[in-house]
ROPAKOL-877424 format. One record per atom (N, C-alpha, C): x, y, z. Coordinates in steps of 0.2 Angstrom, whole numbers, plus 5000, padded with zeros to 4 digits. Layout:
N
XYZ;...
This chain:
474
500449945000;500050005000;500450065000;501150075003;501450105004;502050134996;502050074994;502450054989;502450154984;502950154980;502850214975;502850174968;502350234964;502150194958;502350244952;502550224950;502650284943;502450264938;502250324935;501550344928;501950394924;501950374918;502150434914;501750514915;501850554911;501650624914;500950614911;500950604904;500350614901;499650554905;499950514907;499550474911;499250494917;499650534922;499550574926;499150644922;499350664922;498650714917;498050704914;497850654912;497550624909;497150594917;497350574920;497050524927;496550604932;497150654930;496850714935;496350764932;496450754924;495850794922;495250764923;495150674922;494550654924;494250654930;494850664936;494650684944;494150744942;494750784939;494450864939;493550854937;493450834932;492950824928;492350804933;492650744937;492150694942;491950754945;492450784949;492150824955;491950864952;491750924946;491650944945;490750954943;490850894940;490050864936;489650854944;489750794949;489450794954;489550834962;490150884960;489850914966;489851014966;490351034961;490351094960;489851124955;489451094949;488951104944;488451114948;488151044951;487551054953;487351104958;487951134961;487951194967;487951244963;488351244958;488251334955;487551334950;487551264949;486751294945;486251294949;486251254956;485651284960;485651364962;486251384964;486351454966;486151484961;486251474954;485851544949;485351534947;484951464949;484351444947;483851484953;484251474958;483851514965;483851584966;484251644960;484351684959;483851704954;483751684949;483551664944;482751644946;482751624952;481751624952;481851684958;482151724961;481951774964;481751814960;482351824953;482251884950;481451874946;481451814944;480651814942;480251824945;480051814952;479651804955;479351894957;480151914957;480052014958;479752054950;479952004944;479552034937;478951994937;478851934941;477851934939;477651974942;477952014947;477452064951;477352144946;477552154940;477452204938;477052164931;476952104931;476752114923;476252074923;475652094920;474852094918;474952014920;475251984915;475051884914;475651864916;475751844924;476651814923;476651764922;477451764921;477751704918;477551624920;477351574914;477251534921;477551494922;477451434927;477851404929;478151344922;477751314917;477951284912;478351314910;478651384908;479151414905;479851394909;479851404915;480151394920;480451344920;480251274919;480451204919;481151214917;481451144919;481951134915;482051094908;482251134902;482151094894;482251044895;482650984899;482750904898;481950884900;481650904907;481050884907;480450894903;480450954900;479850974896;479950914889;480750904888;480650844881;480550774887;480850764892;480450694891;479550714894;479350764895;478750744896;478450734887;478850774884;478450784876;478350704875;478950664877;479050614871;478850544874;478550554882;478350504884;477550524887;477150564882;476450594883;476250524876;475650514880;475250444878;474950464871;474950524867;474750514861;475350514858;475950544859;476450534856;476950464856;476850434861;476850344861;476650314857;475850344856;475450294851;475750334844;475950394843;476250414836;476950354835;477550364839;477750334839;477750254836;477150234839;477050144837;476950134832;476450194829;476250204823;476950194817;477350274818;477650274815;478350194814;478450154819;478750094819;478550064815;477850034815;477549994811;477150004804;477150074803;477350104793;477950094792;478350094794;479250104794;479550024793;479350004796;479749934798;480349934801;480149984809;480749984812;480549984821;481249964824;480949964831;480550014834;480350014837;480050064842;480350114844;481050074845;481650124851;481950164844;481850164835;482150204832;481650254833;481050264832;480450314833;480650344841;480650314845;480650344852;481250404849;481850364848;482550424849;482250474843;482050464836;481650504831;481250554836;480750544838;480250574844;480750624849;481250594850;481650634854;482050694853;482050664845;482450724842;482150794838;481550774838;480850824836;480850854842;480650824847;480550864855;481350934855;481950884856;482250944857;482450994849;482150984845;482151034839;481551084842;481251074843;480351104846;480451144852;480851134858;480551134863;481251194865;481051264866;481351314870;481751304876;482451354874;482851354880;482751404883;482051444886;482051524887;482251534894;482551584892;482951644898;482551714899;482051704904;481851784907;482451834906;482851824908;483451884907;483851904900;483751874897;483851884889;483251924886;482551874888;482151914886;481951984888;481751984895;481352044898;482152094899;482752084898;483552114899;483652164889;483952104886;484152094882;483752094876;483052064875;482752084869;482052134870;482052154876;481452244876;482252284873;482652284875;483152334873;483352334864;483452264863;483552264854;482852294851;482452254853;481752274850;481752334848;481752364855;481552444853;481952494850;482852464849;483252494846;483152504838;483052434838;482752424828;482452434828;481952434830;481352474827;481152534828;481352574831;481452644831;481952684828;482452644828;483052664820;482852654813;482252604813;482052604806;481252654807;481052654810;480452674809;480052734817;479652754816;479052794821;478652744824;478752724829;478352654831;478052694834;477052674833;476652684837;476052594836;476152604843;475652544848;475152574849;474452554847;473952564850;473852564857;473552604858;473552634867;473152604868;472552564866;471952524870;472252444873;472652444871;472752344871;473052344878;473252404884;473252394890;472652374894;471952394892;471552384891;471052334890;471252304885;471052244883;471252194887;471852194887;472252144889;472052134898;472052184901;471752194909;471052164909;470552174903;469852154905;469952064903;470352024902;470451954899;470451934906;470051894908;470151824910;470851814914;471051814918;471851794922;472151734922;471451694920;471751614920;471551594916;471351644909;471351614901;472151614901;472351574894;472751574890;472651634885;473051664883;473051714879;473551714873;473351724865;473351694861;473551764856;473951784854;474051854851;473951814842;473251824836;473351824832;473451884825;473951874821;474451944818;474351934812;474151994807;474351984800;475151974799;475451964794;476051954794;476551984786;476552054789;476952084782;477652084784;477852074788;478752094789;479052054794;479752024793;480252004795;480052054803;479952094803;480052174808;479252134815;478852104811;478252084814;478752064822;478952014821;479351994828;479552034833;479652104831;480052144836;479452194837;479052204834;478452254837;477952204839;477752134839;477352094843;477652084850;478452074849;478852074856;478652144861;478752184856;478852244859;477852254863;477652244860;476852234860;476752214870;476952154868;476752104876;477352124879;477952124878;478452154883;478252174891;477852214891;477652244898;477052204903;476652154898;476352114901;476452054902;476852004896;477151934897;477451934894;477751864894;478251834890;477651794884;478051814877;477451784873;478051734867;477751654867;477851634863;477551624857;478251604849;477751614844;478351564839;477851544836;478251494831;478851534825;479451494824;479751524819;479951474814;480051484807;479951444801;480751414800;481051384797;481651334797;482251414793;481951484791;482451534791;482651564795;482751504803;483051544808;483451524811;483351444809;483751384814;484551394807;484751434810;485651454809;486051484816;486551444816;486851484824;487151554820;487351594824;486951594829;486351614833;485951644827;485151674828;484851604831;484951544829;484551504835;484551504840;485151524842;485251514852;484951554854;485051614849;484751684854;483851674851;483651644848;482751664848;482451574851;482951544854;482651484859;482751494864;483151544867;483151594873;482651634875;482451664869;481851724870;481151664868;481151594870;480351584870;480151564865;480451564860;480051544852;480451474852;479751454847;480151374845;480051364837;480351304835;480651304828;480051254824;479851284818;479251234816;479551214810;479751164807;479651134799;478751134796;478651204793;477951214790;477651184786;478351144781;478051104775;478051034777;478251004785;478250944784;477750914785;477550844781;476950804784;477150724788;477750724790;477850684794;477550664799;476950624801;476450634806;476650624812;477450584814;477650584822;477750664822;478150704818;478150754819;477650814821;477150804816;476650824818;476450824824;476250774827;476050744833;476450804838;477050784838;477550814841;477550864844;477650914837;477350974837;476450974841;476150954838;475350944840;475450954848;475650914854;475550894859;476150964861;476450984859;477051054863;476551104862;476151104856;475651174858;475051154863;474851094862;474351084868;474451084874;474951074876;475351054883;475651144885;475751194880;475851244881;475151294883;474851304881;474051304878;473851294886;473851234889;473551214893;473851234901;474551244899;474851294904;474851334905;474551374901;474551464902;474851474898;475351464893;476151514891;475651584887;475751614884;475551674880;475851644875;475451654868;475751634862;475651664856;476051674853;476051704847;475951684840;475151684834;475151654831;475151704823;475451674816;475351714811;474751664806;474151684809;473651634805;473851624798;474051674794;474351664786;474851614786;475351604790;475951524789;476351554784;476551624784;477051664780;476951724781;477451784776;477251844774;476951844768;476451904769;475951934762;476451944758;476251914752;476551924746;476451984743;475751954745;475352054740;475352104743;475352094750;475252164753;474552164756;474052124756;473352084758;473552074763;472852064769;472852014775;472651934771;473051884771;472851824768;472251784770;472351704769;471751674771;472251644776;471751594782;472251554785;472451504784;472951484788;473251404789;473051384794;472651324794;472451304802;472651254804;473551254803;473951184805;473751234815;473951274816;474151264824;473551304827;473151314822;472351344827;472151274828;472251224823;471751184823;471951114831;472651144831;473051084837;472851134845;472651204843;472351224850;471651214850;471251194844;470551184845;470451104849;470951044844;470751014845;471050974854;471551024855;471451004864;471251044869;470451074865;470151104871;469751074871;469451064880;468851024883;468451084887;467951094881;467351154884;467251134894;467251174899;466951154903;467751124908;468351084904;468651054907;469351094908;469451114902;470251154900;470051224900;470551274901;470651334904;470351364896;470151404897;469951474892;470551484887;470351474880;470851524876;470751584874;470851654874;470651714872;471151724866;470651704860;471051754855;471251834853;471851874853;471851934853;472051924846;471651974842;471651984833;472252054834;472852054833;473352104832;473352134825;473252194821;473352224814;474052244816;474552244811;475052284810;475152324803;475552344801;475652394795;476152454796;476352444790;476952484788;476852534784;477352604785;477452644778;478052614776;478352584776;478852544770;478852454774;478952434771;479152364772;479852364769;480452324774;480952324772;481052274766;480652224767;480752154762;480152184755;479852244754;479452244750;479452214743;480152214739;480152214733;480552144733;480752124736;480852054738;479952004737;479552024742;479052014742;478751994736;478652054733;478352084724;478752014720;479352014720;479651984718;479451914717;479451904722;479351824725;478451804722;477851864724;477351854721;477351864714;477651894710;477651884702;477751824699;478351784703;478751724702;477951674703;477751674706;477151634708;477551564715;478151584716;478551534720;478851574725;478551544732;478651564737;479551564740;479951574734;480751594735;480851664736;481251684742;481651754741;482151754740;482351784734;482951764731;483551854733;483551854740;484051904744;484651874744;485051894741;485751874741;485951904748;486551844751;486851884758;487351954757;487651964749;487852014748;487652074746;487052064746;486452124742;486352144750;485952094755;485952134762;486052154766;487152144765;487752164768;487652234766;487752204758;487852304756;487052344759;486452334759;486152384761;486152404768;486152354772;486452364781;486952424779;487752404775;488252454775;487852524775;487552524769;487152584766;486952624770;486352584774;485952624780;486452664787;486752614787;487452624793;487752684791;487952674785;488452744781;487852814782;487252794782;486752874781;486652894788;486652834793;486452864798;487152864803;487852854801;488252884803;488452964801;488252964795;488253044791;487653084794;487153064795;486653104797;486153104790;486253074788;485853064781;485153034781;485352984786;484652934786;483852964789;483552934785;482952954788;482552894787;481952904791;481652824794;481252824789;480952754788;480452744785;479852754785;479752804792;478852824791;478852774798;477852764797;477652734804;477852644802;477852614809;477552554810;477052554815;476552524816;476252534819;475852454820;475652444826;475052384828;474552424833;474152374830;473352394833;473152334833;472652324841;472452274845;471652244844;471252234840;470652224840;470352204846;469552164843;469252134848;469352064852;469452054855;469651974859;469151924857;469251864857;468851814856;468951754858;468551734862;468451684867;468451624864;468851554865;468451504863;468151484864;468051474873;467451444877;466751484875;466851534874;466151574872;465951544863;466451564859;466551544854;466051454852;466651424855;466151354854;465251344858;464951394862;464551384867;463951404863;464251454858;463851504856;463651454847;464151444847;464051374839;464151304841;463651284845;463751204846;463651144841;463451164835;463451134830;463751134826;464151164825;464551184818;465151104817;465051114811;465451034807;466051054808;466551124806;467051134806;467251194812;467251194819;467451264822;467951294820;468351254819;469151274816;469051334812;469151294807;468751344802;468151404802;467851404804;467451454804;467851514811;468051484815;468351524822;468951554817;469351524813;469951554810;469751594804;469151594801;468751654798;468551694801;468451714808;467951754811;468851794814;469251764817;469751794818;470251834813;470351784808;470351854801;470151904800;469451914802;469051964800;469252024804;469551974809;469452034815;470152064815;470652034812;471452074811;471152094805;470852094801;470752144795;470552194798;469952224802;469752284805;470152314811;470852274810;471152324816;471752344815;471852314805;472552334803;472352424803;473152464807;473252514804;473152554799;472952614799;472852664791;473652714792;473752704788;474352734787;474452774781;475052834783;474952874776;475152854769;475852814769;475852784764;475452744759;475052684763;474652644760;473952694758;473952744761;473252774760;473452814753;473952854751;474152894748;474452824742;474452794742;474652744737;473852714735;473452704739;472952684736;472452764732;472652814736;472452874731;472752874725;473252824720;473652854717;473652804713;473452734717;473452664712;473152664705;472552714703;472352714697;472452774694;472852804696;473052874692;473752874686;473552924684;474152924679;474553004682;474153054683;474453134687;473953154691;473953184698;473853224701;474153304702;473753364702;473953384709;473953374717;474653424719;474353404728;473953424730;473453464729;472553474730;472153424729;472353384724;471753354722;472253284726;472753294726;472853224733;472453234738;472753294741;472853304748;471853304747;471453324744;470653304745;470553244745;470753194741;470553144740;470853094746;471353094747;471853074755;471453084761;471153164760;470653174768;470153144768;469853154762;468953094762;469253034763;469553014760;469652934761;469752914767;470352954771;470352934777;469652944783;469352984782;468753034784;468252954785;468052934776;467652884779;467952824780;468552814781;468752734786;468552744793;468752804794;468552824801;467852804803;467652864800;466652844801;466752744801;466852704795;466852634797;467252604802;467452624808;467852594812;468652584812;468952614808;469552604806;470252634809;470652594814;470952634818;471452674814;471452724813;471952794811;472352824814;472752814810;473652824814;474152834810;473852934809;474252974807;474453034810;474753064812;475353114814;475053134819;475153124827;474753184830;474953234831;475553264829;475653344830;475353384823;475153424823;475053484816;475353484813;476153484816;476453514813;476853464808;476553404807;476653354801;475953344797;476053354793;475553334788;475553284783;475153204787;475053154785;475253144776;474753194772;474853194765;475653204763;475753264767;476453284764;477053204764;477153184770;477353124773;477453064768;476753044765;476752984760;476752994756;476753074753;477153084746;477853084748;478453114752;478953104750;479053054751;478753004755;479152934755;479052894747;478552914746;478552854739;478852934732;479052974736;479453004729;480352984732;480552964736;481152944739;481152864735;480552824734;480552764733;480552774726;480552814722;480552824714;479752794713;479252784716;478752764715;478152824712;478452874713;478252944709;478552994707;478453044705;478853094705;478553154701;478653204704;478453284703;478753314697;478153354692;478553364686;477953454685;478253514686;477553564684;477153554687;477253544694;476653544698;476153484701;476253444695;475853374696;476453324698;475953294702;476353224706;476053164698;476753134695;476553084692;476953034696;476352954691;476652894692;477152884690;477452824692;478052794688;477652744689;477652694680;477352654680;477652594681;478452594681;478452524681;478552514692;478352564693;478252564699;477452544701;477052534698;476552574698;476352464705;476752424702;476452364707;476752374713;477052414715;477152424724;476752484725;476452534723;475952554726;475252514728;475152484721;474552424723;474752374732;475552354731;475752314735;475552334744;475552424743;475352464751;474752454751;474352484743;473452524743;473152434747;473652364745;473052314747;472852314754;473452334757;473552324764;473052334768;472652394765;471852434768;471252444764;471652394759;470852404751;470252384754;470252314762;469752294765;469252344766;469652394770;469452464775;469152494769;469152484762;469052554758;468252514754;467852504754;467352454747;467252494743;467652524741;467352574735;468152554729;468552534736;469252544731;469552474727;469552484722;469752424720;470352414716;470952364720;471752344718;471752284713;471752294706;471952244700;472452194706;472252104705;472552054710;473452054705;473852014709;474352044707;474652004699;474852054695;475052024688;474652034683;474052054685;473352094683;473452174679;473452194674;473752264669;473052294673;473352374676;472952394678;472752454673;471852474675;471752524667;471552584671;472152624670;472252714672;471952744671;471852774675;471352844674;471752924670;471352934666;471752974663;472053064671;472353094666;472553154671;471953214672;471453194668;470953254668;470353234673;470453164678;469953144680;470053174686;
C-alpha cells in the first residue's frame, strides 16, 4: 500500500483531468446551478409582480424535462408505434426520432435575455427604422381577459419586423411565445430566439410523428398558460393583403380544448402595418414568380445594412415612416364553441371570424392610403391628393377604422406619403403634378391592398393583373 508507483506524465494528466471532471459534474455543477437557478426564480418572482400575465411556471421547467414529458405523453407513444409499424422499424428507432423532434421543438428560454436583452434590441430596431406607434387600448384589453385564460396573440404578417413590434407589444405584460419557420434555425440566431421563448416549426412537413409532436407542445403549452404568438397566414403577404388562414396550429389548439374542462383560450386579433416594408420588393418579387422563393442574396443585404449604417452615421438617414400595431376585439373560445354547438367545422369557421377581426384592426397609414389614392392614376395635383387622401381617410373612420396618422400639426399626413414614395421612385413631381411611375405602379398596389378591406369602393387589380388608368383629367 505503501509502495511508490510511477505513471508517465501524460497518464497522470489524463488520470487528473478525469478527477477534475468527476468532481466537477457531481459536486461543484450542481451547486452553482442551484445557486443561479435560486437567483434566477427570485428575480422572476419580483418581474411577475409587475406584469399583467406572469410568467408561468411551464416556461420555468427545466428543457430536459419538458422533452421527456413531450416524448413519453400517451398520444405521442401511440404516434410513435404507429410510425414503427409503417416504417418497419423498432420502436426504440421512433422513440429516439420522437426525441429528436422534441428537442428541435421545445425552447431553452431565459427571462433575462428576454425581459433584459430583447425589450432593449426590439426597441432599438425598430425605432432606427421606423416611428413606432402601439395602439393605446390593448392595455386595456388585455386587463379586462380572463387571468386564468390562456392568451393567444393572432397577427397579420407583412414583415420579418412583425417579431420585434409583437415582442415589443406583450413585453410589459408577458412573456409571449410564437412559432418560427426553418429561416432561423442557423447559429447563431438559433440560440438567441430559443432563449427568447420561440420554437422552431418545419411548416411543410407532413411527417405525422412530427406532427403529433409538434401537436402535443402546443397543447401542453396552451393548457399551461404560456401566451402565444400565432401568424394565421403560415407566411408573409406576398401581396400586401391580409391572407386566408392556415389551420395547421389553430386547429392543434382547438382540438385540445375540453369545453367545461380546460382553461379558456382568448384570441387577441393584432393588425400591423407599415409605411415601407423592408422586404417589400423581395415580396413583389417572389409574388410575380408565383413561387414562394426570396431570392435576397447575403451580399445584396450586407451591402444595404452598409448603406443604411453609412446614412445614419452621416446624418443622412431618415426612417421609413410609421410601423404601427393595433389590438382588435378578443375572442373567446369557450364562448365561441357555446355559442356554435353545432357547427361541422369550428376550426374553420373560428379562423374565419378571427381574420375578420385582424382585417378591421390593421392600421391606416399614410403611405398605404396615399398609394391607394394614386393606384389608378396616371397625374395628380397636391390638391386633388391631399382631397382625395382626407375623404378617404374621413370615411374609414366613420367605418371603424383605427387611424394612425401624425398627432402633432405640425406633420402633415399627405405631405409624409408623398415623399416617401417619391424617395421610393414610385412617383415623381414634374409642373406641379405628382405623376406615376409606371413600372412602379405594382408596389403602390402592393401598400393600397393592405387597407383596400377598409375602403369598398376601392378596387386593387389581384397581382400580375394590367391595371386600366385613369386618365389626368379625371
Amino acid at each position: 500500500m505503501t509502495r511508490t508507483v510511477e505513471l508517465p506524465l501524460w497518464l497522470l494528466v489524463l488520470i487528473l483531468a478525469f478527477a477534475a471532471v468527476t468532481l466537477a459534474s457531481h459536486f461543484l455543477f450542481p451547486s452553482v446551478r442551484w445557486f443561479f437557478r435560486r437567483r434566477m426564480e427570485r428575480a422572476v418572482a419580483r418581474l411577475n409582480t409587475r406584469l399583467t400575465r406572469p410568467i408561468e411556471p411551464f416556461k420555468l421547467a427545466h428543457r430536459h424535462d419538458l422533452i421527456q414529458r413531450l416524448v413519453y405523453d400517451g398520444e405521442v407513444s401511440e404516434a410513435i408505434r404507429d410510425h414503427a409499424r409503417e416504417e418497419g422499424v423498432p420502436e426504440q428507432v421512433g422513440f429516439e426520432l420522437a426525441r429528436r423532434y422534441a428537442r428541435e421543438i421545445v425552447p431553452r428560454f431565459s427571462a433575462f435575455l428576454y425581459f433584459s436583452f430583447a425589450r432593449r434590441l426590439t426597441r432599438t430596431i425598430s425605432r432606427w427604422f421606423y416611428r413606432v406607434r402601439i395602439d393605446e387600448i390593448d392595455e386595456q384589453v388585455i386587463k379586462d381577459i380572463d387571468p386564468d385564460a390562456t392568451v393567444v396573440y393572432v397577427m397579420n404578417h407583412r414583415s420579418n419586423m412583425d417579431y420585434m413590434l409583437v415582442t415589443w407589444l406583450a413585453m410589459g405584460r408577458s412573456h409571449l411565445s410564437y412559432a418560427v419557420g426553418e429561416w432561423a434555425r442557423v447559429w447563431p440566431l438559433s440560440v438567441l430566439i430559443r432563449a427568447m421563448g420561440a420554437y422552431f416549426i418545419r411548416r411543410k412537413s407532413r411527417n405525422a410523428l412530427y406532427r403529433k409532436v409538434l401537436e402535443r407542445y402546443i397543447q401542453v403549452a396552451v393548457a399551461e398558460g404560456t401566451t402565444q404568438g400565432i401568424f394565421p397566414e403560415g407566411g408573409l403577404s406576398l401581396t400586401g393583403e391580409v391572407g386566408e388562414p392556415k389551420l395547421g396550429l389553430i386547429s392543434y389548439i382547438v382540438d385540445g380544448f375540453k369545453p367545461g374542462v380546460s382553461r379558456d383560450v382568448v384570441f387577441v386579433p393584432v393588425g400591423l402595418n407599415y409605411d415601407r416594408v423592408i422586404e417589400d420588393r423581395v415580396l413583389i418579387g417572389a409574388s410575380r414568380s408565383g413561387v414562394r422563393r426570396f431570392r435576397l442574396r447575403a451580399f445584396d443585404l450586407l451591402r444595404h445594412v452598409l448603406a443604411h449604417l453609412f446614412l445614419k452615421i452621416t446624418g443622412r438617414f431618415k426612417r421609413f415612416g410609421y410601423a404601427s400595431v393595433s389590438v382588435g376585439e378578443p375572442l373567446s373560445l369557450a364562448a365561441f364553441l357555446s355559442e356554435n354547438p353545432h357547427l361541422k367545422s369550428p376550426t374553420t369557421q373560428l379562423a374565419r371570424r378571427m381574420m375578420a377581426r385582424i382585417r378591421a384592426a390593421v392600421p391606416v397609414l399614410p403611405v398605404p392610403v396615399m398609394a391607394a389614392v394614386l393606384s389608378e392614376e396616371t397625374s395628380l395635383t397636391r390638391a386633388e391628393i391631399s382631397e382625395r387622401f382626407n375623404t378617404m381617410v374621413r370615411d374609414m373612420a366613420r367605418r371603424g377604422a383605427q387611424i394612425h396618422m401624425p398627432r402633432s400639426p405640425r406633420f402633415d399626413p399627405v405631405e409624409q406619403g408623398l415623399e416617401l414614395l417619391l424617395v421610393r421612385r414610385a412617383i415623381e413631381e414634374k409642373d406641379g403634378r405628382i405623376i406615376v411611375n409606371d413600372s412602379e405602379r405594382e408596389l403602390l398596389h402592393y401598400y393600397a391592398r393592405s387597407i383596400a378591406h377598409l375602403c369598398p369602393g376601392l378596387a386593387i387589380p389581384a397581382p400580375g393583373v394590367p391595371t386600366a388608368t385613369k386618365s389626368s383629367a379625371t
